[in-house]
N, C-alpha and C positions, 0 to 999 in steps of 0.2 A: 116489570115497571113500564108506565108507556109514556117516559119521557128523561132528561139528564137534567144537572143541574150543576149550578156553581154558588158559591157562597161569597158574600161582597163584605168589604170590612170599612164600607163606604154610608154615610148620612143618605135615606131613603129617596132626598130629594137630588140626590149627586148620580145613585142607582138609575133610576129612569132615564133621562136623557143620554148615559153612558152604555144602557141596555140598544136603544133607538139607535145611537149609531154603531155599535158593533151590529144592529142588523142588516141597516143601510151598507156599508161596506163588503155584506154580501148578497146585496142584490136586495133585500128586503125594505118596502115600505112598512109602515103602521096605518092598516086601514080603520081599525080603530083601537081605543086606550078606556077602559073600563074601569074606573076607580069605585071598586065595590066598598071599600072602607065607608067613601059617602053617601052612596046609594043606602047600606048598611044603616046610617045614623039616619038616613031623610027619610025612609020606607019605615024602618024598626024602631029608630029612637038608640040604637044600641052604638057601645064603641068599640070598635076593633085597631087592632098595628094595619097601618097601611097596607094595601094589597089593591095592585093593578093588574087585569088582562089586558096583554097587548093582542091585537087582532094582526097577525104578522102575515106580510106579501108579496113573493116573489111574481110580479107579472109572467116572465116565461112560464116558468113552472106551474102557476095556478092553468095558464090555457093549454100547457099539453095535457096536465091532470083533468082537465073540461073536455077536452077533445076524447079523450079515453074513456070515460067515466062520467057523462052529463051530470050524474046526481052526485059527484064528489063536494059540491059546492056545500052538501049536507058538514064535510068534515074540514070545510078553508071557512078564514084564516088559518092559517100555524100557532096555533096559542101560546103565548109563553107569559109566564107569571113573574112578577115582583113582590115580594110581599116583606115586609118588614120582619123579622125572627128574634129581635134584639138589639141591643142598642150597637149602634154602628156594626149591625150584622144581619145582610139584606141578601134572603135566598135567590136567584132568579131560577126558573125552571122553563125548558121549554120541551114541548112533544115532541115525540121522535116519529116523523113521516112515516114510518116501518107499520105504525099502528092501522093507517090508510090503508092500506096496502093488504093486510088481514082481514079488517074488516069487507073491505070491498073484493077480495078476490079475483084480481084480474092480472097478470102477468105485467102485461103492457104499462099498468103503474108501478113496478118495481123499480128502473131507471130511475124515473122523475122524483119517486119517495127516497133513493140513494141519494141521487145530487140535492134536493130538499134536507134530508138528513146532515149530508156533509157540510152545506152551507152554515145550518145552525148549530154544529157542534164548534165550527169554527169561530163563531160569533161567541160563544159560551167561553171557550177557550181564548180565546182573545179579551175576556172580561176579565181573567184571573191573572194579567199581565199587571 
C-alpha cells in the first residue's frame, strides 16, 4: 500500500475543512485543493461522489527534501484524498512519505520522509477523534 486512511462518518462538506485543519496543526499548508468531481462533469459531462486532492505542505520538510533531492519536487505536494464513499461516510487517505523515499533512493531522505510520515499519520488520527 503506499498510503493510510481513515473513514469520516461526517457530510463531505464538514470532511474538507476538518481534513485542512488536522493538517495545519501539523505543520501542513494546502498548496492546492483539486475538486476532480467538477473537473469530472466540466471536461466529461460525467457525475461522480465528490473527491478532492489536497496538494499538502510542510515548508521545512518540503526544503530539506529540496536540499537532498533537487528533483523530489517530481513527488511534493503530500497528496491526500477526500472522496465521498457513501452517505455520511467520507474516506480521507493520505501518502505515506516512505514511498519518496524508495522511489528516489537516497538515505539522506529517510529522516525527512519519517517526520513527514509521522506528522500525517497524526493528522489521520486526530480525524477519527
Amino acid at each position: 500500500m503506499y498510503g493510510f486512511s481513515t473513514t469520516l462518518h461526517i457530510p463531505f462538506d464538514e470532511a474538507v475543512p476538518a481534513v485542512v485543519d488536522a493538517l495545519k496543526k501539523e505543520g501542513f499548508g494546502v498548496l492546492s485543493d483539486l475538486d476532480i468531481a467538477a473537473a469530472m462533469k466540466e471536461k466529461l459531462g460525467v457525475e461522480m461522489a465528490p473527491y478532492r486532492i489536497l496538494g499538502a505542505c510542510n515548508p521545512p520538510l518540503a526544503y530539506k527534501a529540496l536540499q537532498a533531492e533537487p528533483d523530489i519536487g517530481l513527488l511534493l505536494p503530500c497528496n491526500v484524498i477526500v472522496r465521498q464513499a457513501g452517505p455520511r461516510q467520507v474516506v480521507v487517505a493520505f501518502i505515506d512519505p516512505q514511498t519518496m523515499v524508495e522511489l528516489v533512493g537516497k538515505p539522506e531522505m529517510q529522516a525527512i520522509a519519517d517526520d513527514a510520515k509521522q506528522r500525517l499519520q497524526r493528522a489521520c488520527a486526530s480525524l477519527g477523534r
